[in-house]
C-alpha positions in Angstrom: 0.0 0.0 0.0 1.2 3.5 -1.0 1.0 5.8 2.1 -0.8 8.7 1.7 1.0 12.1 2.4 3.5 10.8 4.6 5.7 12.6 6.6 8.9 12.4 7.2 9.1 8.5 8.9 10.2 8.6 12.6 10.6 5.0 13.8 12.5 5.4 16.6 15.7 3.1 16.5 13.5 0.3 13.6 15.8 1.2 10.7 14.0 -1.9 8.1 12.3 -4.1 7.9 13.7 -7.3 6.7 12.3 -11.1 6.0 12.4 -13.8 8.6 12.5 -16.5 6.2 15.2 -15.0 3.6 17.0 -12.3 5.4 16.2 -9.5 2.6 15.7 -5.9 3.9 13.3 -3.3 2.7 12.7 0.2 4.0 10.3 0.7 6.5 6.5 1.2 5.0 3.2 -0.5 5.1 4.4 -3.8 3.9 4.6 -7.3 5.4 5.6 -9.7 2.7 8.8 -10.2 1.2 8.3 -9.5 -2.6 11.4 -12.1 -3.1 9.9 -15.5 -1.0 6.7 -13.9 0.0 8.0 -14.5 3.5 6.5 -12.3 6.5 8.4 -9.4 7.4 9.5 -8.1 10.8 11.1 -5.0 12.3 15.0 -4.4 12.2 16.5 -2.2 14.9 20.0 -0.6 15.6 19.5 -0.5 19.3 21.1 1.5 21.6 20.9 0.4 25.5 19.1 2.3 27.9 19.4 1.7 31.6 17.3 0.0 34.0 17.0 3.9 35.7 16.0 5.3 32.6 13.3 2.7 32.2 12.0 2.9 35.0 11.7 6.8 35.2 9.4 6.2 32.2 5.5 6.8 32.4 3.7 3.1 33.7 2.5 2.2 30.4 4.2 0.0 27.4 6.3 3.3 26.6 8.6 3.1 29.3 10.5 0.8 26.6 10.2 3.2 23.6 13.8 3.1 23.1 13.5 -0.4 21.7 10.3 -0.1 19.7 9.4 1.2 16.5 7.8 4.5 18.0 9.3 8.0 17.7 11.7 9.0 21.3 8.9 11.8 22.0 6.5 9.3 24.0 4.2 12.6 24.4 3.3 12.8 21.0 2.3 8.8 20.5 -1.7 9.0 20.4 -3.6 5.9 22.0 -4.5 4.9 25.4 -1.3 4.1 26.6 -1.3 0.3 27.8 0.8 -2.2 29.8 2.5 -2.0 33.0 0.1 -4.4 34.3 0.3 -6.3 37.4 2.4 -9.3 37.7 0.4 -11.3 40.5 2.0 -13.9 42.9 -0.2 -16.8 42.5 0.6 -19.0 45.6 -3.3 -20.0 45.9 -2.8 -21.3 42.5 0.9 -22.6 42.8 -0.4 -24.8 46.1 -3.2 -26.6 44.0 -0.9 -27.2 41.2 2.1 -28.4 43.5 4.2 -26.1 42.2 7.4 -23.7 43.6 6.7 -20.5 42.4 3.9 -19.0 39.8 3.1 -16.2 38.7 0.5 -14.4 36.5 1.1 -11.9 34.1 -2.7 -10.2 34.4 -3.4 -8.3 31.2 -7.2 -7.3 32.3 -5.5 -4.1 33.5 -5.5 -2.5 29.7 -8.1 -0.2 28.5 -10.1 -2.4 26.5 -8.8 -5.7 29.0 -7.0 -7.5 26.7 -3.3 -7.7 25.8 -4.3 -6.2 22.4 -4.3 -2.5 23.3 -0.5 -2.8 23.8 -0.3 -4.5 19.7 -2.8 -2.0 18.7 -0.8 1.3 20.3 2.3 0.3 18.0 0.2 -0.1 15.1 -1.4 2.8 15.4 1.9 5.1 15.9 3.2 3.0 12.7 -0.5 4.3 11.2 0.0 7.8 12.0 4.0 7.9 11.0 2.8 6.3 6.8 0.0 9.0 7.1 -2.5 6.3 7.1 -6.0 8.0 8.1 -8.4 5.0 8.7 -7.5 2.3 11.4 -8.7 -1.2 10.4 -8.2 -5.0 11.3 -9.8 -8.6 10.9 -10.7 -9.9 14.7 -12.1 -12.7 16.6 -12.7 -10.1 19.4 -9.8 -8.4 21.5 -8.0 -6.2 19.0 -12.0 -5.5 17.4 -12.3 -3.9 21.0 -8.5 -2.8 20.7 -8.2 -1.4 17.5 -12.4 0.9 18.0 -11.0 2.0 21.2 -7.9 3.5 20.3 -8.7 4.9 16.8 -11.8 7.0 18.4 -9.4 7.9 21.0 -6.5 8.9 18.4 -9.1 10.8 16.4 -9.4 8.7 13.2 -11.7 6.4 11.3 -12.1 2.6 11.8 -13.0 -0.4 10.5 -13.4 -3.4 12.0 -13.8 -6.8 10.6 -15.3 -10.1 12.6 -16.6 -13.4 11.8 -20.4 -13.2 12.5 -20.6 -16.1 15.0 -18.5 -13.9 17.4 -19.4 -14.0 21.5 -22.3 -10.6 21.9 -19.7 -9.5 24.8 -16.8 -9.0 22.0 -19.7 -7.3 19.8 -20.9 -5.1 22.1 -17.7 -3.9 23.6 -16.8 -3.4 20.3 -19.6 -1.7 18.5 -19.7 1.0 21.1 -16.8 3.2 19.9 -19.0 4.1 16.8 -17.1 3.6 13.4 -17.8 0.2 10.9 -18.3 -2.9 12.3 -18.6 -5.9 9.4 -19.5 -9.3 10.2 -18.4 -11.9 7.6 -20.4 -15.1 7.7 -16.9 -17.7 7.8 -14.0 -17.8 10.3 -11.7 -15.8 11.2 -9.6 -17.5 8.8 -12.0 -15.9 6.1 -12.2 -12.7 7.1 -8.5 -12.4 7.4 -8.1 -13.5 3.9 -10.7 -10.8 2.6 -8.7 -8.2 4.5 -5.5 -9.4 2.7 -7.4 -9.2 -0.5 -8.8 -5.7 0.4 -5.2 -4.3 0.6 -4.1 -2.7 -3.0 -8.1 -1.5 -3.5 -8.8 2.0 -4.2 -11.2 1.8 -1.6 -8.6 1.4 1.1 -6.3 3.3 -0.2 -5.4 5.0 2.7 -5.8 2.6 5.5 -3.8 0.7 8.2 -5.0 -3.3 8.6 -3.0 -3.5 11.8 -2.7 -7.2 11.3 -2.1 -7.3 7.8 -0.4 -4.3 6.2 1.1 -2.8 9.5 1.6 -6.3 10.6 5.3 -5.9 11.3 5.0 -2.9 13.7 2.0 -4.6 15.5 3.5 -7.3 16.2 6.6 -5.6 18.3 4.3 -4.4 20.8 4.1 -7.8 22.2 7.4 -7.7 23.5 6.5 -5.5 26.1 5.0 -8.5 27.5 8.4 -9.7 28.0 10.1 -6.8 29.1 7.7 -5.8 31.8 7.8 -9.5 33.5 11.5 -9.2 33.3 11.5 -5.7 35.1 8.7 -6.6 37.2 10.8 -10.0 38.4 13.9 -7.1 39.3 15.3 -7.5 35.9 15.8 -11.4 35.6 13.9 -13.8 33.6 11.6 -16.4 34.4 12.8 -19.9 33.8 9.4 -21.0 32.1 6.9 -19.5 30.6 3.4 -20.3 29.0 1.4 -18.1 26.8 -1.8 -19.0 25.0 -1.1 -19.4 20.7 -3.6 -18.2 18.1 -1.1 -16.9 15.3 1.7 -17.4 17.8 3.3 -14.0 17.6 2.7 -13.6 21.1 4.7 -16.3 21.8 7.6 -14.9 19.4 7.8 -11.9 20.4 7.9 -12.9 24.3 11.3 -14.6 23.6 12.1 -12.2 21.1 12.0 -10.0 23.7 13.9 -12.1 26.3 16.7 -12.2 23.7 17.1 -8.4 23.7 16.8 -7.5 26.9 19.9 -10.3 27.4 22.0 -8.8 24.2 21.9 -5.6 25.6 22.7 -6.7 29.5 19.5 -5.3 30.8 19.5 -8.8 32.5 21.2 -12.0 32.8 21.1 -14.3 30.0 19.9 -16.8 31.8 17.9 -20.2 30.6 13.9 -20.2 30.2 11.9 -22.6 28.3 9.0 -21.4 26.5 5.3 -23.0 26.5 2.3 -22.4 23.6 -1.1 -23.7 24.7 -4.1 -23.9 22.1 -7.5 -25.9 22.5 -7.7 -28.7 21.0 -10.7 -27.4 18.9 -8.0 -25.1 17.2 -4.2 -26.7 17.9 -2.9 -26.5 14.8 0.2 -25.6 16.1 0.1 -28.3 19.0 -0.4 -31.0 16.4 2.9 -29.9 14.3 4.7 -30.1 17.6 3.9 -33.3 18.8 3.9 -35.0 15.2 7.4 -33.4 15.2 7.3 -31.7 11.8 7.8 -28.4 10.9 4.8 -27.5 8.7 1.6 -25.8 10.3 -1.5 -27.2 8.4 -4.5 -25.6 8.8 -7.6 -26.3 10.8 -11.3 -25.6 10.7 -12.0 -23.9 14.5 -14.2 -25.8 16.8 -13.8 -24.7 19.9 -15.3 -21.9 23.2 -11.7 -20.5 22.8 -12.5 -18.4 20.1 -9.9 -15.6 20.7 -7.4 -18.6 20.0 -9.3 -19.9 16.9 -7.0 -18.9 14.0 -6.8 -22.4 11.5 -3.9 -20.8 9.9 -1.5 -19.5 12.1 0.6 -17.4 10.2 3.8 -17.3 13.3 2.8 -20.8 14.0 6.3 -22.4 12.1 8.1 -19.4 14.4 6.8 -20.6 17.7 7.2 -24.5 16.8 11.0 -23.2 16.8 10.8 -21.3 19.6 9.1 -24.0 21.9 11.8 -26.8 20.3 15.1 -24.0 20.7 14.1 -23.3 24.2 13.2 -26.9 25.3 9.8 -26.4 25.9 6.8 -27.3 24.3 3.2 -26.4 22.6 0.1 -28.5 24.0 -3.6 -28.4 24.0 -7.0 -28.7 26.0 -10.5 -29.8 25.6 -13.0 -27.2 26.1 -14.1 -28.8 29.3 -10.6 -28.4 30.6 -10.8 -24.2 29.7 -13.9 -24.4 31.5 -12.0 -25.8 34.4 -9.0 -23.7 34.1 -11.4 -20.7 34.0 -12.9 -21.8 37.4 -9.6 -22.6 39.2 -7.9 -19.3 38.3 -11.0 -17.7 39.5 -11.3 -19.3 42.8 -7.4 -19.5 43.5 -6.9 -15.8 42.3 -9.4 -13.7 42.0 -8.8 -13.7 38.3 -11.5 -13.9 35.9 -10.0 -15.0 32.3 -11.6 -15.1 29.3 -11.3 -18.4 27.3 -7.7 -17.9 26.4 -6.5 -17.7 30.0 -8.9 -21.0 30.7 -6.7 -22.1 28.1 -3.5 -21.4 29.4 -4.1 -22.6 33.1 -5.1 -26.1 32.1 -2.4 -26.3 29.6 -0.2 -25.9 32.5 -1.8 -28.6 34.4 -1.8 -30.6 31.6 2.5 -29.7 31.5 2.6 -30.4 34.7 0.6 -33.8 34.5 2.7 -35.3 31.7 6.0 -33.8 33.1 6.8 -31.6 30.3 7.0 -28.3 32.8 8.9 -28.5 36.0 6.8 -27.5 39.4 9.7 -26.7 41.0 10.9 -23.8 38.3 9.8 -20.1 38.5 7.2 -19.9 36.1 5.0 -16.7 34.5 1.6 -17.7 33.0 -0.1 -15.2 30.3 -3.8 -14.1 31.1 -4.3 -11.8 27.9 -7.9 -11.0 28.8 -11.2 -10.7 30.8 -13.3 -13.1 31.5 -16.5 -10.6 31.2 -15.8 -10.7 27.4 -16.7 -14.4 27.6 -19.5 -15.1 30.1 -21.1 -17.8 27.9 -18.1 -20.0 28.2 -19.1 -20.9 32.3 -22.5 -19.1 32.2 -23.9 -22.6 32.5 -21.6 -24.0 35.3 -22.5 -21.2 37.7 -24.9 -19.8 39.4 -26.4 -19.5 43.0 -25.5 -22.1 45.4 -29.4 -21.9 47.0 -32.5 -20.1 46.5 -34.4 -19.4 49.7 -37.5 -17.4 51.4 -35.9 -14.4 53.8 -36.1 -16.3 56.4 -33.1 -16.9 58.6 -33.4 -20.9 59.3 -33.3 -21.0 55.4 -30.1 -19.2 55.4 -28.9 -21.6 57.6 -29.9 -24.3 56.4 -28.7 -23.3 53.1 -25.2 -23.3 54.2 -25.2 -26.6 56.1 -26.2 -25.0 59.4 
């Protein structure tokens, strides 16, 4: 896409973009294919090290680490709603019913719209504003549909938004609220992220950002803040295992992408961790390539409550395979009556409602833990990228009062056992 009266670019210290699969480089633009293998392209830095004081004297959002994303040094300027810095919760409730050392939760409710996509979206959007894009648009299966409304009425510009139809009303509503388009395609998400792709080169979009398609490269960096706050919340070490909930698996990248940096440039110890990817077994493309040992992703039809997760074709999903295998650790899945469960037990160990994807990522780790792939007695951080109040249908049937009575108080008592 040719950007439409761009200024002068300001990236910050991203000086290319260059292709993960062949190494060629490209300026930086709105772009995310490599016109030589048609390999995805990422963000390429020259990075200069700030220090932990310097971070740390930076506002409590995901621009604390500006220096080391593609977003111009003035942080004031950068429109949004300035996500991140979310609480890192000690989960011994959790840790004690798992049997397990030490555990943590990296809570991502905390962000404006409650899921870890406001942080994605902010980059984007920066990236957006830099290529004088004017409309903001994306294909969702909920989180960055909230994500990317939120922050283009915030940031003063158009958007578009693009769902499957069969979406949960919570991710609707919480979406169609911020005014702008909101288009339901009736197919997956799988099908309306193809339709996006094929909707970049028209004249009709002419002068729009697809966060996840034509800005792809920039959106994708802001998940390494993910990494770099739970190293700086941990006093600037890192975990030794991790486990974050797959759709396209750039979360899961760009987590250990971000683990690498922060250990390149002496921020913190290089120490060993081992990287987890959980999916549902409705959707576990990824999963499936893992445990059959091969190196090609193939697609999936989505059946599963989990539908934040349900991408068929995950386009990261070959990068996270090597991730999990490089690091040692591994990418499993869960029946839907085990998110259900893992829902429940983060909620009453916690106090943490999670949305599908965290229901997801607590009974992968008891699955880990059951089939001694993860090892209780290692530090461990588990991803919860969203609320639980975006997904009440998923345990709407499982709870409920505990009694019903007449105001009486022997019927109180009697309700609770005497």
């Amino acid at each position: 896409m040719t950007a439409v009266d761009a200024p002068a670019l300001d990236f910050g210290p991203a000086t290319h973009l260059t292709c993960r699969a062949c190494g060629e480089q490209y300026p930086l633009g709105a772009a995310y294919a490599c016109i030589e293998c048609f390999g995805p392209l990422e963000v390429g830095y020259q990075l200069a090290t700030p220090t932990r004081e310097q971070i740390a004297a930076g506002p409590p959002s995901i621009w604390r680490y500006a220096s080391l994303l593609p977003v111009p040094a003035d942080i004031a300027e950068l429109p949004g709603l300035h996500p991140g810095y979310t609480k890192l919760v000690r989960a011994d409730n959790l840790a004690r019913a798992l049997g397990m050392r030490r555990l943590w939760v990296k809570d991502d409710t905390g962000n404006p719209t409650h899921s870890f996509k406001d942080r994605v979206v902010a980059v984007a959007l920066s990236a957006a504003r830099q290529l004088g894009l004017r409309t903001l648009s994306c294909a969702s299966t909920g989180n960055l549909a909230n994500a990317v409304a939120a922050a283009a009425a915030r940031a003063g510009m158009d958007h578009v938004v693009v769902i499957p139809a069969d979406l949960e009303s919570g991710k609707v509503i919480t979406t169609a609220v911020y005014g702008g388009s909101l288009v339901a395609v009736q197919g997956t998400y799988d099908d309306v992220n193809r339709l996006c792709s094929e909707l970049i080169g028209d004249p009709l979009t002419s002068s729009w950002g697809f966060v996840n398609v034509n800005l792809r490269p920039y959106y994708a960096e802001g998940s390494k803040s993910l990494g770099y706050e739970v190293a700086e919340q941990l006093g600037w070490r890192l975990p030794q295992q991790v486990v974050i909930p797959v759709a396209s698996g750039s979360l899961l990248t760009k987590v250990d992408k971000a683990f690498r940096e922060l250990g390149t440039l002496g921020l913190v110890e290089a120490t060993p961790y081992r990287v987890f990817g959980a999916q549902a077994t409705g959707c576990s493309p990824v999963a499936q390539a893992f445990r059959a040992g091969i190196d090609v992703v193939r697609p999936v039809k989505p059946q599963t409550i989990a539908k934040s997760l349900a991408i068929g074709n995950p386009a990261d999903g070959p990068y996270a395979l090597d991730v999990a295998r490089r690091t040692g650790g591994a990418i499993a899945d869960v029946s839907d009556e085990e998110v259900v469960a893992g829902i429940r037990l983060l909620a009453e160990t916690e106090g943490i409602f999670a949305e599908t994807a965290g229901g997801v990522t607590v009974a992968t780790l008891q699955h880990l833990l059951a089939t001694g792939q993860l090892d209780p007695g290692a530090e461990t951080v588990v991803y919860n990228t969203g609320d639980g109040l975006k997904t009440l249908d998923a345990v709407a049937s499982q709870v409920g009062p505990t009694a019903t009575i007449a105001p009486s108080l022997e019927e109180f008592r009697a309700a609770l056992g005497g």
